[in-house]
PDB file of N, CA, C and O in Angstrom:
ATOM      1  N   UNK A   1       0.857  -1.168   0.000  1.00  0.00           N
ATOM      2  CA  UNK A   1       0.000   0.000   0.000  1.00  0.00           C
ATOM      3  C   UNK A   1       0.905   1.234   0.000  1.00  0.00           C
ATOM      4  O   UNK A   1       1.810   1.436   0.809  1.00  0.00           O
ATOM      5  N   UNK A   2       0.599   1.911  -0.857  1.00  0.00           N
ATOM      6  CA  UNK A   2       1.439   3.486  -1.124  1.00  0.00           C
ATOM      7  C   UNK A   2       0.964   4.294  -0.272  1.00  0.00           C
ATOM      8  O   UNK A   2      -0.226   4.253   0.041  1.00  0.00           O
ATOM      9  N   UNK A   3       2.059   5.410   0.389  1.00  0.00           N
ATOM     10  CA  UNK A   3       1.197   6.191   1.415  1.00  0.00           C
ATOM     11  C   UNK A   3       1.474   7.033   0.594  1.00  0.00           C
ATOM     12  O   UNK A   3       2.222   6.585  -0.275  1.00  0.00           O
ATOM     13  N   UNK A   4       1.058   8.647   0.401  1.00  0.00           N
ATOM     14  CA  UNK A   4       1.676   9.969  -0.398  1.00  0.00           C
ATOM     15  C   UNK A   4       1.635  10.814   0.330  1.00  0.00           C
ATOM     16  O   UNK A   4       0.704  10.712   1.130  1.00  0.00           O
ATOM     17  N   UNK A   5       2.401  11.871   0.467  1.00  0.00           N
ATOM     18  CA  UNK A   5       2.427  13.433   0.993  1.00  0.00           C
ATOM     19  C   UNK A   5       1.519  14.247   0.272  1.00  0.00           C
ATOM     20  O   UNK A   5       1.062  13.975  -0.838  1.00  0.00           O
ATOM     21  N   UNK A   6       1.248  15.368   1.024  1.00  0.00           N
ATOM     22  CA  UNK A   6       0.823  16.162   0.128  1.00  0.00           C
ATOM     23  C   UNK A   6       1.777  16.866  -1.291  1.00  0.00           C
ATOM     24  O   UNK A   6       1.410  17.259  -2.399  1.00  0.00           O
ATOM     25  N   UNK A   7       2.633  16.817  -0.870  1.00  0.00           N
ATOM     26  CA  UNK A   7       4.206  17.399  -1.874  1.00  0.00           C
ATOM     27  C   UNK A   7       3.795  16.126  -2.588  1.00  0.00           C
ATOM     28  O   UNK A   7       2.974  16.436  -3.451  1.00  0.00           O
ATOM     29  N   UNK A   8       3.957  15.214  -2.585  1.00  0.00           N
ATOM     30  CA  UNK A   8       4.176  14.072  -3.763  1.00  0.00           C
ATOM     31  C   UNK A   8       3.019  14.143  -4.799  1.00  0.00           C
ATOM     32  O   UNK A   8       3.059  14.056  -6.026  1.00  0.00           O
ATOM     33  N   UNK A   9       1.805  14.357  -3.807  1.00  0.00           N
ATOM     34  CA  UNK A   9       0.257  14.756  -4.855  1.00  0.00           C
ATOM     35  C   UNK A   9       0.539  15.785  -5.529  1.00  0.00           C
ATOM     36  O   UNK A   9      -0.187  16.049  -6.487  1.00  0.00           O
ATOM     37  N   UNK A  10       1.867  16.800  -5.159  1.00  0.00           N
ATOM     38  CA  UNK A  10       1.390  18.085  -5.737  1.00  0.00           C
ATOM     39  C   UNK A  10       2.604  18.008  -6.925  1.00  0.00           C
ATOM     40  O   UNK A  10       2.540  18.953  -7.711  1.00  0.00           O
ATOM     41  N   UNK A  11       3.490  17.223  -7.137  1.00  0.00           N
ATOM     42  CA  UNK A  11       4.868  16.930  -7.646  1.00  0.00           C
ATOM     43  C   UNK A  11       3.928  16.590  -8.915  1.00  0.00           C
ATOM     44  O   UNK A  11       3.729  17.226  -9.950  1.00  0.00           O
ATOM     45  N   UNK A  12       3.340  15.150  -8.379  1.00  0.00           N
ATOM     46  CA  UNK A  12       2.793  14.664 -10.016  1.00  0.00           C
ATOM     47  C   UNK A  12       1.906  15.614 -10.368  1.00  0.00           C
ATOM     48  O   UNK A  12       2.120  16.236 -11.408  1.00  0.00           O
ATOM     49  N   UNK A  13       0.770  15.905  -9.591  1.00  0.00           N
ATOM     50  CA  UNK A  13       0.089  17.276 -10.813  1.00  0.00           C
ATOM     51  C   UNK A  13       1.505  17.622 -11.766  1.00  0.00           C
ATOM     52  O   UNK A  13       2.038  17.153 -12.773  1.00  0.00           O
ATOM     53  N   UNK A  14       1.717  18.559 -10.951  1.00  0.00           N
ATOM     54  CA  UNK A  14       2.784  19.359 -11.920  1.00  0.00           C
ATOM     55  C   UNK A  14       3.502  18.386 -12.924  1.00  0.00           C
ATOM     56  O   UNK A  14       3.667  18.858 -14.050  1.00  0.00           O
ATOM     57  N   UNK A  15       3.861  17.377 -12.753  1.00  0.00           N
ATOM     58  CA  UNK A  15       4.419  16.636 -14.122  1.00  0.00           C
ATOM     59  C   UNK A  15       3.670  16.380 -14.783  1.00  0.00           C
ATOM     60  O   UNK A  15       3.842  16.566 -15.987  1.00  0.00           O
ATOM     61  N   UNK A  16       2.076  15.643 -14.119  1.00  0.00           N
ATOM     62  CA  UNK A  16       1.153  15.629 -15.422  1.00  0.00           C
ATOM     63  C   UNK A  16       0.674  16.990 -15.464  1.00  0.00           C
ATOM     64  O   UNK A  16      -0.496  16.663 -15.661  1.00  0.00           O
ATOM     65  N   UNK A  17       0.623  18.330 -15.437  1.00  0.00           N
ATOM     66  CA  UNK A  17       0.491  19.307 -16.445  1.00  0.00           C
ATOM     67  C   UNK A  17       1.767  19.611 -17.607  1.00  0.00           C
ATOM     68  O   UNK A  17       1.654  19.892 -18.800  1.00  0.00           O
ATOM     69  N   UNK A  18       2.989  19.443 -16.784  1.00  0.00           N
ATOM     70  CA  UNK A  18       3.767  19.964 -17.911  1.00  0.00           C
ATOM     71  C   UNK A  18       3.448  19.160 -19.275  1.00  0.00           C
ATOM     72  O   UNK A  18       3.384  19.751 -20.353  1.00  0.00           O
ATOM     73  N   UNK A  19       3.239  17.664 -19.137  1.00  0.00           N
ATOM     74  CA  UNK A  19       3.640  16.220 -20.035  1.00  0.00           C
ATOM     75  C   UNK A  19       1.986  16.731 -20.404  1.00  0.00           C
ATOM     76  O   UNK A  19       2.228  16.983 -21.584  1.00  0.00           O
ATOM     77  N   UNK A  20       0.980  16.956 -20.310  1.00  0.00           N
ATOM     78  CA  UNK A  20       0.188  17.410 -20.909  1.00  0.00           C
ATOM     79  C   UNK A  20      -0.092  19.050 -22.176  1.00  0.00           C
ATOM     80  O   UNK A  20      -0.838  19.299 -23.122  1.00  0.00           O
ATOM     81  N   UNK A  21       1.068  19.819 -21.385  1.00  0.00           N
ATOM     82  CA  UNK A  21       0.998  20.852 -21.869  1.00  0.00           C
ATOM     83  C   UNK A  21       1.938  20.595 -23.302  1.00  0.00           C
ATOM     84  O   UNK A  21       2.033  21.427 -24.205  1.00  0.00           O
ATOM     85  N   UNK A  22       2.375  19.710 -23.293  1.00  0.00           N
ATOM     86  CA  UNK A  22       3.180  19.173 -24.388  1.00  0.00           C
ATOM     87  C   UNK A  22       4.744  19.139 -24.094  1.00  0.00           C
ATOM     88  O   UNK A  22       5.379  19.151 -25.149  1.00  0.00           O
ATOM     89  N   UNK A  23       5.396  19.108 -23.165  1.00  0.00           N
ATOM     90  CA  UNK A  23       6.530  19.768 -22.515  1.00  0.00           C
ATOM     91  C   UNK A  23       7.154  18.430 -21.892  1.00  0.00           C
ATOM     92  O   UNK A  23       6.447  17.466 -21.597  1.00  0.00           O
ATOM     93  N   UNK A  24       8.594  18.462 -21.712  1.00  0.00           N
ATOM     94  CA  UNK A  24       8.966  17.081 -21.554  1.00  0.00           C
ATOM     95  C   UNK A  24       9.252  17.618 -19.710  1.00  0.00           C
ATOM     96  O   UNK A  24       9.385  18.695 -19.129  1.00  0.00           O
ATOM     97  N   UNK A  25       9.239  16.172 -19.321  1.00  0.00           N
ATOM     98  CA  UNK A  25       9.672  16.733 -17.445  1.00  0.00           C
ATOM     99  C   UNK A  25      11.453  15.956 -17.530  1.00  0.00           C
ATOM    100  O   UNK A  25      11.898  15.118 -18.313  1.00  0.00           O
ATOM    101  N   UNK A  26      12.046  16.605 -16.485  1.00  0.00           N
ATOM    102  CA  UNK A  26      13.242  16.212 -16.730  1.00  0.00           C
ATOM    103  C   UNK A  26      12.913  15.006 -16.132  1.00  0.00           C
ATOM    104  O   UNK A  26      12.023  14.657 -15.357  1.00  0.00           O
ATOM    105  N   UNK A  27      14.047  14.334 -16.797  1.00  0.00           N
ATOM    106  CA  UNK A  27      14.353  12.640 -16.465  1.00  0.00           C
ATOM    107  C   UNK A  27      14.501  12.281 -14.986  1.00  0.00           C
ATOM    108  O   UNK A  27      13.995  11.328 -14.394  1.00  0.00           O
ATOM    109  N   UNK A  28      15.221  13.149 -14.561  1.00  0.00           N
ATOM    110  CA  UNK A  28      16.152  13.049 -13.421  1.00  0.00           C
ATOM    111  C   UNK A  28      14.877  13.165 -12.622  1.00  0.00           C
ATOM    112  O   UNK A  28      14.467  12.140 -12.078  1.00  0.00           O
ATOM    113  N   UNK A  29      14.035  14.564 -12.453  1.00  0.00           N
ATOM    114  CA  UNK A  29      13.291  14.640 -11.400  1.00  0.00           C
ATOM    115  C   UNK A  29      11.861  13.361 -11.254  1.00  0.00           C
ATOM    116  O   UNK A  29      11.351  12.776 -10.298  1.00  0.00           O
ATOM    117  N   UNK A  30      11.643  13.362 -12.599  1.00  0.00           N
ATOM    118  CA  UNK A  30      10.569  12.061 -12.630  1.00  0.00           C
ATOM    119  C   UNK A  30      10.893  10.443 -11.853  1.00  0.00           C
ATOM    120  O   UNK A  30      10.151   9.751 -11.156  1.00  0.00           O
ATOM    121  N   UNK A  31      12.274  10.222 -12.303  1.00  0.00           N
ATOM    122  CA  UNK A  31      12.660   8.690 -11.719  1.00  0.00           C
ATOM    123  C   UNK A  31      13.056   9.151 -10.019  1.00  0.00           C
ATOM    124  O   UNK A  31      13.170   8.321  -9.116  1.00  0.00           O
ATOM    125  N   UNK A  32      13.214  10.527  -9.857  1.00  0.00           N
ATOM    126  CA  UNK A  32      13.767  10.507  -8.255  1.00  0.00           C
ATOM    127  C   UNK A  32      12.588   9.986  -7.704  1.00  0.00           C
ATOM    128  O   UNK A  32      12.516   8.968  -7.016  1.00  0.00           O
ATOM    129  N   UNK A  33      11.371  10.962  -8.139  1.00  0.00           N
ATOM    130  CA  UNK A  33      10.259  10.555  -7.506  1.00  0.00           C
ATOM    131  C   UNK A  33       9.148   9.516  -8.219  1.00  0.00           C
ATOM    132  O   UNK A  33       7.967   9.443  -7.879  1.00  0.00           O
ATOM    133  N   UNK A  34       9.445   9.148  -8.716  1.00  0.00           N
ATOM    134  CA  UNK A  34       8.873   7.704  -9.115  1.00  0.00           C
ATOM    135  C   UNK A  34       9.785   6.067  -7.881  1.00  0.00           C
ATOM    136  O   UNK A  34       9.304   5.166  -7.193  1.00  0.00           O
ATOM    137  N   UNK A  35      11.029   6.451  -8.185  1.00  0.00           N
ATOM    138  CA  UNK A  35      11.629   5.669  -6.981  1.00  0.00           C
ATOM    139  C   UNK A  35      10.987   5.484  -5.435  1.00  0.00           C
ATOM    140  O   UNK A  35      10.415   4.592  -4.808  1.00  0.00           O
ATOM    141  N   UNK A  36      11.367   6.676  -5.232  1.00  0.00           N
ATOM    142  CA  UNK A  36      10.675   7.462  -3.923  1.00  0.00           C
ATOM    143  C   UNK A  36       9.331   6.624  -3.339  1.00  0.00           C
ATOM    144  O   UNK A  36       9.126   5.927  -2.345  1.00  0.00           O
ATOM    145  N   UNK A  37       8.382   7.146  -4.699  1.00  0.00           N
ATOM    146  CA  UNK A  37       7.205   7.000  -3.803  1.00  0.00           C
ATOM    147  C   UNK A  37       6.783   5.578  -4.040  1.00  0.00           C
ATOM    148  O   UNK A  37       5.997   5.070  -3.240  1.00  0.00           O
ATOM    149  N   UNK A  38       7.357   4.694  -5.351  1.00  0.00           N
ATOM    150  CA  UNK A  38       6.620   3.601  -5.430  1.00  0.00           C
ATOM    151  C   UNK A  38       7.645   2.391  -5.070  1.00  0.00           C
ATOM    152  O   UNK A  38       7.663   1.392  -5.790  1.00  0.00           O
ATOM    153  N   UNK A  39       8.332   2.482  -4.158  1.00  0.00           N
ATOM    154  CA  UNK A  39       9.794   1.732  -3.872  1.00  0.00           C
ATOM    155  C   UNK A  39      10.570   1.083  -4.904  1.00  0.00           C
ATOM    156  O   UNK A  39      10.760  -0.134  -4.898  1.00  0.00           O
ATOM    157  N   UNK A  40      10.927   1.693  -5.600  1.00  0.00           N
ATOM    158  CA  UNK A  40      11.619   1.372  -6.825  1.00  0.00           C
ATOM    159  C   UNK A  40      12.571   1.655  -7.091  1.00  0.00           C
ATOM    160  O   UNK A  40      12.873   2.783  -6.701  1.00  0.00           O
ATOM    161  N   UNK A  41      13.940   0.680  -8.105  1.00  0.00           N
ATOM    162  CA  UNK A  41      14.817   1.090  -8.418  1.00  0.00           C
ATOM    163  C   UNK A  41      14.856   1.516  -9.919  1.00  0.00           C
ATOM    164  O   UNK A  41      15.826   0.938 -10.409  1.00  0.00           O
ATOM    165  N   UNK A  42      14.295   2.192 -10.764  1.00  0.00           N
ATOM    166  CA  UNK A  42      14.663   2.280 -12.366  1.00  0.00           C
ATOM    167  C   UNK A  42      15.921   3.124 -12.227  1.00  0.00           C
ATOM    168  O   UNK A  42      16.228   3.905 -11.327  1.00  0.00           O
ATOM    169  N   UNK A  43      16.474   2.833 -13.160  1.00  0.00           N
ATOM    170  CA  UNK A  43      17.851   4.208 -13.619  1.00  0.00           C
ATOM    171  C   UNK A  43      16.952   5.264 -14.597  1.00  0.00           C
ATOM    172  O   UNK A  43      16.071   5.013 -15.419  1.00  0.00           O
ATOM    173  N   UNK A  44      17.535   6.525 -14.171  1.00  0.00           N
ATOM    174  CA  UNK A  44      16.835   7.945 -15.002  1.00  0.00           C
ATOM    175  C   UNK A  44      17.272   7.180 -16.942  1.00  0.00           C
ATOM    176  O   UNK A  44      18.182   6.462 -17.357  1.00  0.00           O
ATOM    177  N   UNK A  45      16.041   7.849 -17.624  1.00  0.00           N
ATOM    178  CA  UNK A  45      16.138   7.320 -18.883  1.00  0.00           C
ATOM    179  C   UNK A  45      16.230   8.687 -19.466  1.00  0.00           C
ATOM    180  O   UNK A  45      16.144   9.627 -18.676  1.00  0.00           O
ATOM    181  N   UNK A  46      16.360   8.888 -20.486  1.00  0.00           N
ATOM    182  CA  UNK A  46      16.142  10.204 -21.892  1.00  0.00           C
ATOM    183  C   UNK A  46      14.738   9.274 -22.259  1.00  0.00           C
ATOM    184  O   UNK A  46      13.957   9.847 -21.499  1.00  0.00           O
ATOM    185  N   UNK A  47      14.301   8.710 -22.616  1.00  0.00           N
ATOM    186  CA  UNK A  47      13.141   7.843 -23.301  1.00  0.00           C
ATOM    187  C   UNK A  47      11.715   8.656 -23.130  1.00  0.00           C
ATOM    188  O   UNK A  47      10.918   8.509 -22.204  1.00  0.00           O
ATOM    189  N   UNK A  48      11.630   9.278 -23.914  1.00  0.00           N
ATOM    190  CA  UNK A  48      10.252  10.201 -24.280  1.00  0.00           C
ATOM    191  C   UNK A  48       8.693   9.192 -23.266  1.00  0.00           C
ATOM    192  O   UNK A  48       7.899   9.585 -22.411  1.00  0.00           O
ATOM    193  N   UNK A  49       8.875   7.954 -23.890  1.00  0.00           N
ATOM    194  CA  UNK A  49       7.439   7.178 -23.807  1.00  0.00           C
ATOM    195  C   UNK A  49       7.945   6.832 -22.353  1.00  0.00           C
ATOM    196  O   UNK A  49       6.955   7.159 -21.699  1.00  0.00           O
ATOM    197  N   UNK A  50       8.660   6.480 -21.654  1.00  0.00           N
ATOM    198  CA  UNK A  50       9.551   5.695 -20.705  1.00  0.00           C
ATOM    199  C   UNK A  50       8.820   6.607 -19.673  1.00  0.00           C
ATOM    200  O   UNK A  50       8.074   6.126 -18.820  1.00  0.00           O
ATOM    201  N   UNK A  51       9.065   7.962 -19.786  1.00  0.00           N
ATOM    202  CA  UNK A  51       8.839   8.699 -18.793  1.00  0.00           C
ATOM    203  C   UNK A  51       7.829   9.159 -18.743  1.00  0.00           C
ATOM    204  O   UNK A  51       7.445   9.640 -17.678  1.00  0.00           O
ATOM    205  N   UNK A  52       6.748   9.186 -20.273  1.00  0.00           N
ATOM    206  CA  UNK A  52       5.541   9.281 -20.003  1.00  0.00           C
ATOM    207  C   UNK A  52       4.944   8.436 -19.089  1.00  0.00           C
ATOM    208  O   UNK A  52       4.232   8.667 -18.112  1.00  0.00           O
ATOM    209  N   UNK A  53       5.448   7.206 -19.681  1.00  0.00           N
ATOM    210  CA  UNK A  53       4.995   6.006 -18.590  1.00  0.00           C
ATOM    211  C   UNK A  53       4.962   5.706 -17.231  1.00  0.00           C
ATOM    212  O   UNK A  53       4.010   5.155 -16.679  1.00  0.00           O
ATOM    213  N   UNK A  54       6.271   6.159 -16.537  1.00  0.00           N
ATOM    214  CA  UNK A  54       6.166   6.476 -15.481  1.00  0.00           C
ATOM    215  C   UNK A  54       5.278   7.909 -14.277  1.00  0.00           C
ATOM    216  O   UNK A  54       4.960   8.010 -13.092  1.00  0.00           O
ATOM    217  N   UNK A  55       5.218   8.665 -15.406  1.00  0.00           N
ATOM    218  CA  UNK A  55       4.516   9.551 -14.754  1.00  0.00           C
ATOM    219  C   UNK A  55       3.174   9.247 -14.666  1.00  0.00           C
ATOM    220  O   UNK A  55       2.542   9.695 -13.710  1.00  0.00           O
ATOM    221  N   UNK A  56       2.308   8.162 -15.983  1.00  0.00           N
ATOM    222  CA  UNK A  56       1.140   7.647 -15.543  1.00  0.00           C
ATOM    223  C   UNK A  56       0.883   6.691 -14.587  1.00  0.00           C
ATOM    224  O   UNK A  56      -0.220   6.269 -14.238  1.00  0.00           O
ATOM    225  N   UNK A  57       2.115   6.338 -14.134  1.00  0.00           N
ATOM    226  CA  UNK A  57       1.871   5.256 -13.350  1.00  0.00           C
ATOM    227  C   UNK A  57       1.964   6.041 -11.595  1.00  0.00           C
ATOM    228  O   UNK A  57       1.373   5.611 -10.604  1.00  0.00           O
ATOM    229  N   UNK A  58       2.640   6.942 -11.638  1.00  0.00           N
ATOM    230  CA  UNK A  58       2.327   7.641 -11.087  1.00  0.00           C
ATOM    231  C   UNK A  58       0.845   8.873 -10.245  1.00  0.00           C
ATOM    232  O   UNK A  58       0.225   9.133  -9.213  1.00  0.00           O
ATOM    233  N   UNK A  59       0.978   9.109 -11.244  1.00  0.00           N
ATOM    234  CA  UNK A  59      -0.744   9.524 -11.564  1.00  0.00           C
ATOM    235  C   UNK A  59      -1.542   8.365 -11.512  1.00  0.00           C
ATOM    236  O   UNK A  59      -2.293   8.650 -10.580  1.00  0.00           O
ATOM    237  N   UNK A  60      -1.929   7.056 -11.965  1.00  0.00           N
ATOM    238  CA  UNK A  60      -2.472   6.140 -11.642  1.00  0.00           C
ATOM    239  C   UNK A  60      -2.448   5.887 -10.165  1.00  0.00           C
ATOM    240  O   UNK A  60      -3.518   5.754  -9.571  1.00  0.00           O
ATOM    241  N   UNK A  61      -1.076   5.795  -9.402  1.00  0.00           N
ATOM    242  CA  UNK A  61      -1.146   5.549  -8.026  1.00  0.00           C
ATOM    243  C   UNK A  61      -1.549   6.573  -7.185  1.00  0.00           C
ATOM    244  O   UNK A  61      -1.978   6.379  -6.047  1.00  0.00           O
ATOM    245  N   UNK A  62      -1.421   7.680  -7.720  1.00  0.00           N
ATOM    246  CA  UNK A  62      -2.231   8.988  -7.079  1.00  0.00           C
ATOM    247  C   UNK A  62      -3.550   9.000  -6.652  1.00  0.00           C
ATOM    248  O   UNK A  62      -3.998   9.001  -5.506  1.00  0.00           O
ATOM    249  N   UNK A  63      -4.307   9.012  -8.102  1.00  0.00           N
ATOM    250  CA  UNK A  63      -5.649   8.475  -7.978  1.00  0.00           C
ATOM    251  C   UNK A  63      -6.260   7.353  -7.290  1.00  0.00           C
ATOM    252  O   UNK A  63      -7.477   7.501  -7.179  1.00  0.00           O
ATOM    253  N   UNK A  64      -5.780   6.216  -6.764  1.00  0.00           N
ATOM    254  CA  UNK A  64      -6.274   5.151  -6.372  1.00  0.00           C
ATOM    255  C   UNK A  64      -5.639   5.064  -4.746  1.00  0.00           C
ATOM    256  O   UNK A  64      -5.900   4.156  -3.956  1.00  0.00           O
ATOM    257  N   UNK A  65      -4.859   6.095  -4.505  1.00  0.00           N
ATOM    258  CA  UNK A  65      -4.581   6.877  -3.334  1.00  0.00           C
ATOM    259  C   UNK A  65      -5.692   8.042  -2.718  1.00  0.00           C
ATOM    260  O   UNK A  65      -5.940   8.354  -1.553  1.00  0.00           O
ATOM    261  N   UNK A  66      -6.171   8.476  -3.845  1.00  0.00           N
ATOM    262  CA  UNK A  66      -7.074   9.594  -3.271  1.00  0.00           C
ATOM    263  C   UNK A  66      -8.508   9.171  -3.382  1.00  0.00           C
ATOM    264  O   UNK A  66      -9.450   9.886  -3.039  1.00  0.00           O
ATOM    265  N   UNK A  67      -8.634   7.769  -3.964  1.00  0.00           N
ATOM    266  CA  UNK A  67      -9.759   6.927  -4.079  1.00  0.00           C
ATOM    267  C   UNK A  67      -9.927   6.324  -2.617  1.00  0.00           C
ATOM    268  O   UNK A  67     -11.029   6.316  -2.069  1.00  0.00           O
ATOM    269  N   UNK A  68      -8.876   5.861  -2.061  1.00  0.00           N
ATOM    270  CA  UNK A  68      -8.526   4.870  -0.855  1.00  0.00           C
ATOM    271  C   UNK A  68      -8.878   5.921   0.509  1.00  0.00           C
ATOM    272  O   UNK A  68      -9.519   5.636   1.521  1.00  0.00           O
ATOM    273  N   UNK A  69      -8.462   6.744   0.277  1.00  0.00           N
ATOM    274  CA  UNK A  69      -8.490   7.816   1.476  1.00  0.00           C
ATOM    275  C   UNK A  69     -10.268   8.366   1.326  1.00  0.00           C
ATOM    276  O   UNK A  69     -11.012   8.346   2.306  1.00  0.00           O
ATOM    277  N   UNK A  70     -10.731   8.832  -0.059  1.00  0.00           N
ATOM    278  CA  UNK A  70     -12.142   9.083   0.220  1.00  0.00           C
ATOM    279  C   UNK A  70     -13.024   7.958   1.128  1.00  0.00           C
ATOM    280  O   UNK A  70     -13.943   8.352   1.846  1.00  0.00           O
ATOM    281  N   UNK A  71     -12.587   6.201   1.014  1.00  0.00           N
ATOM    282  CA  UNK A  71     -13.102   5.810   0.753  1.00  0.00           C
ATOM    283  C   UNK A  71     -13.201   5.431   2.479  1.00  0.00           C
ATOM    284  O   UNK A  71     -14.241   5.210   3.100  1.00  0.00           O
ATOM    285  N   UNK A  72     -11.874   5.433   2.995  1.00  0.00           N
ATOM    286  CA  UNK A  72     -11.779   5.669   4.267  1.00  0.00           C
ATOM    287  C   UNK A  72     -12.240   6.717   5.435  1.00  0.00           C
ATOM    288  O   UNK A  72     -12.487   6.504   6.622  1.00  0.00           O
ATOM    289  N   UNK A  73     -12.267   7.956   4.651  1.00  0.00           N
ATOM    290  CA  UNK A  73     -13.139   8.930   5.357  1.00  0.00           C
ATOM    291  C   UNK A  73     -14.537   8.605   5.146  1.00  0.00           C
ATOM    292  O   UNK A  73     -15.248   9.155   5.987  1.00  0.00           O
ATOM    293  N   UNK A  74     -15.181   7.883   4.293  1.00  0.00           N
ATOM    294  CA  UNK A  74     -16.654   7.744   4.249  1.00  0.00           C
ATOM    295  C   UNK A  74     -16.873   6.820   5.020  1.00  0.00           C
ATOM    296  O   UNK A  74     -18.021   6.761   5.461  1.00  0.00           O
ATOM    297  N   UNK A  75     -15.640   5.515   5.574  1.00  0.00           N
ATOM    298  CA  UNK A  75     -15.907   4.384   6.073  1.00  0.00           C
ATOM    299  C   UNK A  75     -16.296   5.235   7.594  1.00  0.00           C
ATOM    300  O   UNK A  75     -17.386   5.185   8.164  1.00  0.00           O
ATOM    301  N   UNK A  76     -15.232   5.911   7.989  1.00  0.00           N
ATOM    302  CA  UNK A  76     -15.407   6.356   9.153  1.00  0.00           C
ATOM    303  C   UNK A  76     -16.326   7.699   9.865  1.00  0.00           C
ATOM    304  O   UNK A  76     -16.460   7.993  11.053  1.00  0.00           O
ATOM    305  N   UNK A  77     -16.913   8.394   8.560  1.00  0.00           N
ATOM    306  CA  UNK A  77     -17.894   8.973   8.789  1.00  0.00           C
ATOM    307  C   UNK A  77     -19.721   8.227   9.124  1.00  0.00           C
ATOM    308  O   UNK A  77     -20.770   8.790   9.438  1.00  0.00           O
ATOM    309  N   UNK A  78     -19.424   6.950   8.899  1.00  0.00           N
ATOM    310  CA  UNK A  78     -20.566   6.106   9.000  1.00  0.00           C
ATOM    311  C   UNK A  78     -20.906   5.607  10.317  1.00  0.00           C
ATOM    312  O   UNK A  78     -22.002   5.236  10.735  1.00  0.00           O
ATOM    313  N   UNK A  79     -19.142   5.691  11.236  1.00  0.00           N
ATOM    314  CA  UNK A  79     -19.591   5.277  12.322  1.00  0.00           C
ATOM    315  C   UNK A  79     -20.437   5.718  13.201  1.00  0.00           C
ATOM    316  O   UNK A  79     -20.240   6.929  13.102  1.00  0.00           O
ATOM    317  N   UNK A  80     -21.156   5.602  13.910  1.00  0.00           N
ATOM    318  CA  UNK A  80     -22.563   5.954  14.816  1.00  0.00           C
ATOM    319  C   UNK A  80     -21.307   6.537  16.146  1.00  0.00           C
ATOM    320  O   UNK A  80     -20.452   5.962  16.819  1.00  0.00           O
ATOM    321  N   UNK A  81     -21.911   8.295  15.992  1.00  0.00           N
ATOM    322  CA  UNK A  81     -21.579   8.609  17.680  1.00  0.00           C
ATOM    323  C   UNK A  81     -22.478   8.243  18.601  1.00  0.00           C
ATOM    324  O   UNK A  81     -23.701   8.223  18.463  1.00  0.00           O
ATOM    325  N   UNK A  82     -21.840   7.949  19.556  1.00  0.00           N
ATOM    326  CA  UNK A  82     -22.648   7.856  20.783  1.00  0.00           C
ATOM    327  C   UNK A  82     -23.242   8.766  21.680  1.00  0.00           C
ATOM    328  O   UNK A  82     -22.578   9.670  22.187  1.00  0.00           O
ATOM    329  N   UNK A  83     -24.369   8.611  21.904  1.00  0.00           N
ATOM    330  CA  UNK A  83     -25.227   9.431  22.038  1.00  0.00           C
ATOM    331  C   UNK A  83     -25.879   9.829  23.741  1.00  0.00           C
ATOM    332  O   UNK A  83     -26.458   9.118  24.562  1.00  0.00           O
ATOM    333  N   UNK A  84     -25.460  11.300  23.771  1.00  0.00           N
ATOM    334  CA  UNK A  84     -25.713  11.470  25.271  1.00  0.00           C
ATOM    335  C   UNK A  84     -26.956  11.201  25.463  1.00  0.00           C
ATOM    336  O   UNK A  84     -27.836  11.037  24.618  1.00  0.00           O
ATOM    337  N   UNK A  85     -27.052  11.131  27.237  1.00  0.00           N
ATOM    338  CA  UNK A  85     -28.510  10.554  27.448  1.00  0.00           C
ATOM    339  C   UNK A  85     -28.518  11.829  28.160  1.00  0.00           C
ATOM    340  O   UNK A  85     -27.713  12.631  28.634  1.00  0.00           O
ATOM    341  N   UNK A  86     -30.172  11.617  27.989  1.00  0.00           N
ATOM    342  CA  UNK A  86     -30.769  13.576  28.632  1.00  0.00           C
ATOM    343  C   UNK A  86     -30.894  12.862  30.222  1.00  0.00           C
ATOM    344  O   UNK A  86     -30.503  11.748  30.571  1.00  0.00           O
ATOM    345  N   UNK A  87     -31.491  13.783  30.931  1.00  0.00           N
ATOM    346  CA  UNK A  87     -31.310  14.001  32.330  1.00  0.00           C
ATOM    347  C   UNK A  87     -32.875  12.716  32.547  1.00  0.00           C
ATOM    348  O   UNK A  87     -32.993  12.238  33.675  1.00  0.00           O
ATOM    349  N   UNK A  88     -33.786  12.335  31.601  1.00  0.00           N
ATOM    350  CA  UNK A  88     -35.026  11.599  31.899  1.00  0.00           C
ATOM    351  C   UNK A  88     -34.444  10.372  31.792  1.00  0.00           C
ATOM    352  O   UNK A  88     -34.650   9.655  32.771  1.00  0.00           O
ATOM    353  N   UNK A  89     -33.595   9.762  30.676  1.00  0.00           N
ATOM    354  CA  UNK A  89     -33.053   8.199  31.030  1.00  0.00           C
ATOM    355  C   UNK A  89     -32.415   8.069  32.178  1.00  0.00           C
ATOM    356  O   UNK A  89     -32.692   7.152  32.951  1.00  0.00           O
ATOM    357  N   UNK A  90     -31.466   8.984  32.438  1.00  0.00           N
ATOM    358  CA  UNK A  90     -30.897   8.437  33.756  1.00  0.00           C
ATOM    359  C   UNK A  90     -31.360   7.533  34.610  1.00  0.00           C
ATOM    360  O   UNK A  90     -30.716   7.251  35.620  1.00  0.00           O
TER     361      UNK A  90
END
């Protein structure tokens, strides 16, 4: 299970805007944090598709990170508080 920072959510935005805006992300910074967050060893590539790839996989683990956490705050918003008793049950 992947945990993320907020910096790491905010890292890949920014790579998937640049790699969307048509713009390449450097090699170097993509595999640091592709390593990083998904415990991995790749070596930094030049490879156009390589690093697209990794940044979707990235973004893929993002999303299914921020899927996991909604899904956990809804689990735990379901739980039933307990409920004071007025002064007549006593």
């Amino acid at each position: 299970m992947i945990n993320m920072t907020s910096e790491d959510i905010k890292l890949i935005d920014k790579f998937e805007k640049i790699m969307d805006d048509g713009y390449y992300v450097a090699s170097d910074d993509v595999t640091r944090a592709y390593n990083r967050i998904l415990s991995a060893n790749v070596p930094p590539t030049n490879c156009g598709s390589c690093i697209r790839r990794r940044i979707n996989e990235l973004v893929n683990e993002k999303n299914k990170f921020k899927e996991r956490i909604k899904a956990e705050t809804a689990k735990t918003d379901k739980i039933p508080k307990k409920r004071k008793k007025n002064a007549k049950e006593k």
